[in-house]
N, C-alpha and C positions, 0 to 999 in steps of 0.2 A: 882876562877874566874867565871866561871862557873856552880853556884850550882842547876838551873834549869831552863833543854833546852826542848822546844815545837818542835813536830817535825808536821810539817801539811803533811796530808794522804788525800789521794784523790784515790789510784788506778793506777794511771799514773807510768807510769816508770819512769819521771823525779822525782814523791813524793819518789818513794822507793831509785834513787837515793840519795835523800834528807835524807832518813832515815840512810841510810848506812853512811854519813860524819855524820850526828847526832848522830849515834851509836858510832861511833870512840873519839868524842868528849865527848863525857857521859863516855868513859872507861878511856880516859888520864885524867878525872878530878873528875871522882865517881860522876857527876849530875846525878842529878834527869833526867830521859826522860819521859818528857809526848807525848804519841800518841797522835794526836786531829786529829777527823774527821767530819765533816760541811755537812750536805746535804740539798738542797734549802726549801725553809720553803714551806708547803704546800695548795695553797689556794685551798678552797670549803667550802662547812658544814663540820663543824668539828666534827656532830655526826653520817654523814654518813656514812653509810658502806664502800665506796670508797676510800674518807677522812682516815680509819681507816687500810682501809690494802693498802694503796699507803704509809703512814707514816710507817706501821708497814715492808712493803718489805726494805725501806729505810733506814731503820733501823737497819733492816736484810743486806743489802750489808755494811754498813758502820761499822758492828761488825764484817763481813768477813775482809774487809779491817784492820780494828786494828790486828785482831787475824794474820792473813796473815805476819804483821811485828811482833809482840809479837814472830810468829812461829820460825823467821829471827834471833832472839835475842836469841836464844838458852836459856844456862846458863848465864844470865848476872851479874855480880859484881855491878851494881847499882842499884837502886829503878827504877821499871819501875809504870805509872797512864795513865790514860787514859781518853779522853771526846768524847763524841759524840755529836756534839749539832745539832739541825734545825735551820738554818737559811743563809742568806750571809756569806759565805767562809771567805775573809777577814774578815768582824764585827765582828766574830766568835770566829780567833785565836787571833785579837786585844786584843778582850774583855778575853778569854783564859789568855793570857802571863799577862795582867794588873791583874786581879783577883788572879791571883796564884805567880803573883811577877817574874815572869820567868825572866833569863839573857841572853835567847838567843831565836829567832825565827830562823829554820830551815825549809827552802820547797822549793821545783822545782819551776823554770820558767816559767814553763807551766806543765798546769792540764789537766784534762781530759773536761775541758769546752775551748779550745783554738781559737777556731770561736770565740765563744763567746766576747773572751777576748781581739782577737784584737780590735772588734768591739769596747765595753765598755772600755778597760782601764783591765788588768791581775790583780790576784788578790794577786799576788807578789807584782807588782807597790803600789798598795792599800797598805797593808801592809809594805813593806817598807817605804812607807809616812808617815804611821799613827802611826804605832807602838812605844813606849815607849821603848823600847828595842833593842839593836842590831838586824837585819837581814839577815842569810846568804840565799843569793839565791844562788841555785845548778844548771846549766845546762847538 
């Protein structure tokens, strides 16, 4: 039913909630879990030095974040993958779950952008809108 669930990672205790019902669902059915983690795209010169290590710290928290749940999964019985990408959160796991064919999107309620998000519209809401695939949201 199930043969590959996205789990979005952000940091947030509601994402690791997220991962933890994503974890349990990847073991009752042997899916695939991909981690996926999104961090905002970065404007300036892109051959500035600033440009270069603001992406490159960015980059660095959003491989702590995977590794941090990868840690969580112990020994796992299924195929674990992973994506880091720059850009809009939502666009992100949309385009994520489309490309790799995914059957499930899994992620919190709320992220660690939650100002943000009442203001604009959650990137749940987004997500569940947009996405081609089921969505569970975890609160």
């Amino acid at each position: 039913m199930y043969a590959s669930i996205i789990v979005a990672l952000d940091g947030s205790e509601q994402s690791m909630l997220a991962f933890n019902h994503a974890r349990a669902i990847a073991e009752c059915f042997g899916s695939k879990l991909i981690l996926v983690h999104a961090f905002p795209r970065t404007s300036g010169l892109r051959d500035s030095t600033e440009y270069n290590n603001l992406v490159a710290r960015r980059t660095k928290e959003g491989q702590a974040i995977i590794e941090k749940a990868r840690e969580h999964l112990g020994q796992s019985s299924f195929e674990v993958e992973e994506d880091l990408l720059e850009g809009p959160a939502a666009e992100a796991i949309i385009s994520v779950a489309a490309i790799r064919k995914s059957d499930l999107i899994v992620m919190g309620s709320r992220g660690m952008g939650s100002l943000k998000g009442a203001v604009f519209g959650s990137v749940s809401a987004k997500v569940s809108h947009d996405a081609t695939c089921p969505v569970m949201v975890i609160r």
